[in-house]
MOPAC internal coordinates of N, CA, C and O (Angstrom, degrees):
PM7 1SCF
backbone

  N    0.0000 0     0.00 0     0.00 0    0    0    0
  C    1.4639 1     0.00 0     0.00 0    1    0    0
  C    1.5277 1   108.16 1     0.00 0    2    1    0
  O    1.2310 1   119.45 1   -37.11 1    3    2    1
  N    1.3429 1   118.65 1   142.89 1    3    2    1
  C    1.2990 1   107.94 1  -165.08 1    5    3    2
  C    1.9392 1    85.74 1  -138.48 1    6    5    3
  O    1.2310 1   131.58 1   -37.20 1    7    6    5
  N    1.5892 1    95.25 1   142.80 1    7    6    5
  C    1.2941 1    99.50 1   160.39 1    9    7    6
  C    1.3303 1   138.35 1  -137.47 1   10    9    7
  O    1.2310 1   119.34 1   -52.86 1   11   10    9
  N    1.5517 1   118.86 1   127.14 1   11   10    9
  C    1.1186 1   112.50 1  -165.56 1   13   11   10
  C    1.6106 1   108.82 1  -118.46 1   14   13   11
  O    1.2310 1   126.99 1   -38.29 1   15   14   13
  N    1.6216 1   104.17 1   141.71 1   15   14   13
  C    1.8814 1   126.50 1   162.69 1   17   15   14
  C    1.6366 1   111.22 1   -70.20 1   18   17   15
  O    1.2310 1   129.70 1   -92.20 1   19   18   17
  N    1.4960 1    98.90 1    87.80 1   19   18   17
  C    1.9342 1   110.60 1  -179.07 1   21   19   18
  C    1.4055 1    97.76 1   -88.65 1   22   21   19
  O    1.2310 1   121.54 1   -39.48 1   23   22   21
  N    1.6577 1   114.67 1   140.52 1   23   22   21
  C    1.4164 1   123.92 1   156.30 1   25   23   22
  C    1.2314 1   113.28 1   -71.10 1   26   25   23
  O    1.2310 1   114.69 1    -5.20 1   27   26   25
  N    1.1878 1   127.67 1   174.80 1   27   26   25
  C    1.3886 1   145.43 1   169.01 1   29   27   26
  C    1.1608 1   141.89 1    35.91 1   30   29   27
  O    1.2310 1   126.75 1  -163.18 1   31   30   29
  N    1.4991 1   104.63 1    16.82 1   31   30   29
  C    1.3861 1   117.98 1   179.37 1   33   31   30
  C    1.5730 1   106.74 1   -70.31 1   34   33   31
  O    1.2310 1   112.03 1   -46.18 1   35   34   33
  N    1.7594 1   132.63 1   133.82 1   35   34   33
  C    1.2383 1   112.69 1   174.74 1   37   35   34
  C    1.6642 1    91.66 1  -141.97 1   38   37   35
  O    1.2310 1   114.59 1  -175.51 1   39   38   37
  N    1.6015 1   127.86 1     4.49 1   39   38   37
  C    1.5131 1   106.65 1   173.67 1   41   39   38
  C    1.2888 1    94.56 1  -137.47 1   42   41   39
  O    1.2310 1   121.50 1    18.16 1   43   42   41
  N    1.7718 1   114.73 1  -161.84 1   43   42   41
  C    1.1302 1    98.73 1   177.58 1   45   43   42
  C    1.4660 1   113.60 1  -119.50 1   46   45   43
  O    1.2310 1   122.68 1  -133.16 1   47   46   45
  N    1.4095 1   112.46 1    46.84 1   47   46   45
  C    1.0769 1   133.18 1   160.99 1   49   47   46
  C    1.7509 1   113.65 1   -92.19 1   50   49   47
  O    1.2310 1   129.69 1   143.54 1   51   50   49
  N    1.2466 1    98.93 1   -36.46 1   51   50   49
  C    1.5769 1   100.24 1   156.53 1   53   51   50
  C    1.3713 1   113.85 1   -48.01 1   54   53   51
  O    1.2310 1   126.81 1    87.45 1   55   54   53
  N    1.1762 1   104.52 1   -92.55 1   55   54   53
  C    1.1220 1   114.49 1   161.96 1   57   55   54
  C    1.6448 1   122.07 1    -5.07 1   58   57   55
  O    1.2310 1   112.31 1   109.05 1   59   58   57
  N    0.9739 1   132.11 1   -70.95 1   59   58   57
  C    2.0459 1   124.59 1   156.65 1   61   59   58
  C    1.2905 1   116.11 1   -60.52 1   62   61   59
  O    1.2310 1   117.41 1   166.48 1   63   62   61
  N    1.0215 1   122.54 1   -13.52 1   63   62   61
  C    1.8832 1   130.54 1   160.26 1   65   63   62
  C    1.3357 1    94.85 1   -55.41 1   66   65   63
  O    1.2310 1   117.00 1    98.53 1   67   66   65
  N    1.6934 1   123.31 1   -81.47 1   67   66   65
  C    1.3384 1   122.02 1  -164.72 1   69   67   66
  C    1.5368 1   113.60 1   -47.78 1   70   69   67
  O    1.2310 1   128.52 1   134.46 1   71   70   69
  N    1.2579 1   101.20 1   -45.54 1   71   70   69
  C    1.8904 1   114.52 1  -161.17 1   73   71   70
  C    1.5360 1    87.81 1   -68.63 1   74   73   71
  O    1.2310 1   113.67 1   126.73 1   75   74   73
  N    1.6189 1   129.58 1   -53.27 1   75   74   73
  C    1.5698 1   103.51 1  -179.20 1   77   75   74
  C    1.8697 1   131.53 1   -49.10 1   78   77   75
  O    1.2310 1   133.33 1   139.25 1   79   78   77
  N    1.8787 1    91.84 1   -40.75 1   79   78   77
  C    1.1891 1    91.16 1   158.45 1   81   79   78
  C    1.5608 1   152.03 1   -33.29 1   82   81   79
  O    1.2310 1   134.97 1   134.02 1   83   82   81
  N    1.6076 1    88.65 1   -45.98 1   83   82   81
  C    1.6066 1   101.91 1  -158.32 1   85   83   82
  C    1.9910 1    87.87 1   -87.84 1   86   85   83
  O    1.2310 1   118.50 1   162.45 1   87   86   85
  N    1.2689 1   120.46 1   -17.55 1   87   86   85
  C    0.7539 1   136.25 1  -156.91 1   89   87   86
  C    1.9047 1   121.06 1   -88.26 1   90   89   87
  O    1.2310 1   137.18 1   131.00 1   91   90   89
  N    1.4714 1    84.32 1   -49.00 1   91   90   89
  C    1.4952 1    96.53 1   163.27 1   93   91   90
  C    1.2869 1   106.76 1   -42.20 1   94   93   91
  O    1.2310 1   105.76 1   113.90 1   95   94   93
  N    1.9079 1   144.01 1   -66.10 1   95   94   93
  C    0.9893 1   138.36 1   170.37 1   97   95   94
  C    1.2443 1   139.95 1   -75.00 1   98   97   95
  O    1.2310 1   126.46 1   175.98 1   99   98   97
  N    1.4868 1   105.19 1    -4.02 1   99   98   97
  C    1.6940 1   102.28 1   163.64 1  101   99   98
  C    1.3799 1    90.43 1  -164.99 1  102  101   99
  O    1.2310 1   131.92 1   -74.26 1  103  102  101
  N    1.8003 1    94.58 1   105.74 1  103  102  101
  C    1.7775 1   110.78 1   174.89 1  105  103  102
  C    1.3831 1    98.87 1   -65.01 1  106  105  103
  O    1.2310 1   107.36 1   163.77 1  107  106  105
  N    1.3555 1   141.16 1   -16.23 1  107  106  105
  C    1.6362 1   103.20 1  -178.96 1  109  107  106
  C    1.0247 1   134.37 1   -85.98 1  110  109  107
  O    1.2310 1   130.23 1   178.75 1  111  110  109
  N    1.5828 1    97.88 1    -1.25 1  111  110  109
  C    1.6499 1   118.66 1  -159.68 1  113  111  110
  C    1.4940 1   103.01 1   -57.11 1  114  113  111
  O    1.2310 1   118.31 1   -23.15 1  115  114  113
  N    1.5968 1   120.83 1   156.85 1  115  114  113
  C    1.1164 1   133.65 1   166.63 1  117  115  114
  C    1.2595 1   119.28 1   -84.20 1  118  117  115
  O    1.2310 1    98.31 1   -59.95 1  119  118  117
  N    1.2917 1   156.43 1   120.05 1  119  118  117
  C    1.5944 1   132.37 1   166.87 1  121  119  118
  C    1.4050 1   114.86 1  -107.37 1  122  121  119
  O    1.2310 1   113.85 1   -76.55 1  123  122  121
  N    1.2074 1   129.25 1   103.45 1  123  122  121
  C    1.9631 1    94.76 1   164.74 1  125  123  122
  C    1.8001 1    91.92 1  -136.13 1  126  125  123
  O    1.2310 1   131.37 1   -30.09 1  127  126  125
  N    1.9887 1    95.65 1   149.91 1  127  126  125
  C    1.2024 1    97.61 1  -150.61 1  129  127  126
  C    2.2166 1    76.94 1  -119.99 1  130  129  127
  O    1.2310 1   137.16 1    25.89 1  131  130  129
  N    1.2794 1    84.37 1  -154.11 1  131  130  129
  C    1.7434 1    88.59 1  -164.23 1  133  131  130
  C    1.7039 1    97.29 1  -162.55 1  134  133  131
  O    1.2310 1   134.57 1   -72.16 1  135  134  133
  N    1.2237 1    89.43 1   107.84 1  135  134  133
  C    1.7885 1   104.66 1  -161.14 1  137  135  134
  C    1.7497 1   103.38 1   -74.47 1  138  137  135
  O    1.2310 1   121.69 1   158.57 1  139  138  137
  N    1.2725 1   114.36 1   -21.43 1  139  138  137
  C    1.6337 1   127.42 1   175.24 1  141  139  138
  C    1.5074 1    99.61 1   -62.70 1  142  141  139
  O    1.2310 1   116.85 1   114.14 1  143  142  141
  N    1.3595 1   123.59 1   -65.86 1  143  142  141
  C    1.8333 1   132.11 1  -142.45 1  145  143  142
  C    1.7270 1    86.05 1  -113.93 1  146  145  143
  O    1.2310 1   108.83 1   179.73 1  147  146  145
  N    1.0060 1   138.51 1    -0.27 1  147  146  145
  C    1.6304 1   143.72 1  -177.40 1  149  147  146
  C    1.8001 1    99.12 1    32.88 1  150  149  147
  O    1.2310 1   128.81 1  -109.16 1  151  150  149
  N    1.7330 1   100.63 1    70.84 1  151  150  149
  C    1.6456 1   116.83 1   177.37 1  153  151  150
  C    1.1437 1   120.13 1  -140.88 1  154  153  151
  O    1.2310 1   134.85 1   -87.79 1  155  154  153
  N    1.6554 1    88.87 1    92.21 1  155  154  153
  C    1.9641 1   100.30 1   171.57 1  157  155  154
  C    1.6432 1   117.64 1   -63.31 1  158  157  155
  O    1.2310 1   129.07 1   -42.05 1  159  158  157
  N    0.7959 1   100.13 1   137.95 1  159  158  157
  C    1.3622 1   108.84 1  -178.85 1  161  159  158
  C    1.6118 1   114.53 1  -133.66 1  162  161  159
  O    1.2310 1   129.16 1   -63.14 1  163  162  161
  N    1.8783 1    99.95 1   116.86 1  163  162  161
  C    1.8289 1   102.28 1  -154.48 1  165  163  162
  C    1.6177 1    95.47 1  -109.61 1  166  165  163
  O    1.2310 1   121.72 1   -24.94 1  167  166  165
  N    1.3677 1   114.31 1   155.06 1  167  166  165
  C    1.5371 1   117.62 1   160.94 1  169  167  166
  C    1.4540 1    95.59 1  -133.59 1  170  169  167
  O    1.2310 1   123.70 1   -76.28 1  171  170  169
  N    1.2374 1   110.50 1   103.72 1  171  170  169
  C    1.4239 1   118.86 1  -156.14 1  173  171  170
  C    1.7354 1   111.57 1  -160.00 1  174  173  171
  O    1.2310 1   114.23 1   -58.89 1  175  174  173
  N    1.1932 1   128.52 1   121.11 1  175  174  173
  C    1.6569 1   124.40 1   162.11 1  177  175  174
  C    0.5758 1   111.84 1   -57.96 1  178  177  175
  O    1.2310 1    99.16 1  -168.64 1  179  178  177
  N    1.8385 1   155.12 1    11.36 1  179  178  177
  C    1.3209 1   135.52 1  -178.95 1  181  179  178
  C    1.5915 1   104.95 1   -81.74 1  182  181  179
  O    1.2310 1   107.86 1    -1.25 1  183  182  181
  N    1.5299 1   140.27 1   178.75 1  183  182  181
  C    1.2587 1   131.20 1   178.87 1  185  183  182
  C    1.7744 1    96.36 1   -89.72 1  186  185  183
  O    1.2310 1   115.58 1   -11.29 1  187  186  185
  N    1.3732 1   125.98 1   168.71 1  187  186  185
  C    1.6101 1   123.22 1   162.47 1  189  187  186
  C    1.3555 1   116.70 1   -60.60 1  190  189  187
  O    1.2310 1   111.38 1   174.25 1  191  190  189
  N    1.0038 1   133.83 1    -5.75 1  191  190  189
  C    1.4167 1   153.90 1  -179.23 1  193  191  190
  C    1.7774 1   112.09 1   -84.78 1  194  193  191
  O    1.2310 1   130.51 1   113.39 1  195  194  193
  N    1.5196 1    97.33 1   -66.61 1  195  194  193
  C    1.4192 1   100.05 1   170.89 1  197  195  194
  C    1.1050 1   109.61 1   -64.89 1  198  197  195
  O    1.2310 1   115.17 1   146.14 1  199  198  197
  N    1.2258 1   126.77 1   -33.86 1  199  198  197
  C    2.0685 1   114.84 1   179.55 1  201  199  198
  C    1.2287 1   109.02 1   -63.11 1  202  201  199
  O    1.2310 1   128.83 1   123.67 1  203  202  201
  N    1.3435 1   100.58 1   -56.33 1  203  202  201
  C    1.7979 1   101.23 1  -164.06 1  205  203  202
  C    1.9688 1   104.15 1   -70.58 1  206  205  203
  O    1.2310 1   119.10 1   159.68 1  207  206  205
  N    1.3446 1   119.32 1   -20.32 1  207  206  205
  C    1.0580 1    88.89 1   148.32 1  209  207  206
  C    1.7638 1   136.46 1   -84.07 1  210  209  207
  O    1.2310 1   121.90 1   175.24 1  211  210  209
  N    1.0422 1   113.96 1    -4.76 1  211  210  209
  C    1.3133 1   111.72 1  -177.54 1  213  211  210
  C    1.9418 1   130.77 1   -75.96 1  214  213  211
  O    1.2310 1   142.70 1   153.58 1  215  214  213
  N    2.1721 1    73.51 1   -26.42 1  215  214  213
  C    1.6663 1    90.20 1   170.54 1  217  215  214
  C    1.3119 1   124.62 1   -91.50 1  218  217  215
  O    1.2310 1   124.27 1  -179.14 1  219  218  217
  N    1.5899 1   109.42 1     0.86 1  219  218  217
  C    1.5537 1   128.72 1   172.75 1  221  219  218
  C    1.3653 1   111.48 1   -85.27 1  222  221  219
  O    1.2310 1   120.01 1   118.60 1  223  222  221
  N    1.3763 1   117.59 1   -61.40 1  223  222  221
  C    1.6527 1   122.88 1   141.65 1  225  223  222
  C    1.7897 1   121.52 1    -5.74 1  226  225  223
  O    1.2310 1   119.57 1   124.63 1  227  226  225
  N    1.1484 1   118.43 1   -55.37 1  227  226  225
  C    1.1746 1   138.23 1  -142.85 1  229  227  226
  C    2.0393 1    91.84 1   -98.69 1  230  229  227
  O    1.2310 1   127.87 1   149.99 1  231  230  229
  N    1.2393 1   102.45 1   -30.01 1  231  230  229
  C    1.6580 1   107.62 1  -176.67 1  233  231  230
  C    1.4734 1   101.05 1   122.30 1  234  233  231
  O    1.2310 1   111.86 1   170.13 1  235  234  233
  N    1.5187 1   132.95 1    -9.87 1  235  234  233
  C    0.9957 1   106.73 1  -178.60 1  237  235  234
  C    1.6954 1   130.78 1  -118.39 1  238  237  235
  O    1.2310 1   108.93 1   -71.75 1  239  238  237
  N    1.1494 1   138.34 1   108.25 1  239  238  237
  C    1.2401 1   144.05 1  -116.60 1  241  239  238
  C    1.6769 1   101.51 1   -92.66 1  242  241  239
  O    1.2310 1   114.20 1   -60.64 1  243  242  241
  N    1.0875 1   128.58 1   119.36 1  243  242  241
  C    1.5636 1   138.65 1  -175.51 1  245  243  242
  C    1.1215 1    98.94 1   -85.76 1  246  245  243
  O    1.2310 1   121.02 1   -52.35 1  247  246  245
  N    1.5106 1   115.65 1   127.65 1  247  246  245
  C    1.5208 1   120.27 1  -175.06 1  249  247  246
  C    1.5317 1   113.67 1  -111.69 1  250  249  247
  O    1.2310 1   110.26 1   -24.58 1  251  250  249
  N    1.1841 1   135.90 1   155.42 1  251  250  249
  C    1.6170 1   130.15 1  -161.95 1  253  251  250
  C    0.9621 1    95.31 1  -112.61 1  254  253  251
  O    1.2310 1   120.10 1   180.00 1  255  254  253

């Protein structure tokens, strides 16, 4: 389970922005994020690297 601090998420259209993202490269992945604490939270084979770039990609900026 991996968790990541996303910028700018504010609906939950964001929210299916990221999940297509993470998704495009691994359909099984789980996403659910939390529009209060802006914390995706992945169950996903991709590395934290490939996510957080994918959700940076996507417009939304992964913060360290």
């Amino acid at each position: 389970m991996l968790s990541l601090k996303v910028s700018g998420m504010t609906c939950g259209g964001c929210i299916n922005a990221v999940t297509r993202a993470i998704q495009s490269q691994d359909p099984q992945a789980k996403v659910q994020a939390d529009l209060a604490t802006q914390i995706v939270s992945l169950e996903t084979s991709l590395s934290k690297a490939q996510a957080s770039q994918l959700i940076t990609d996507a417009g939304f900026p992964v913060l360290i």
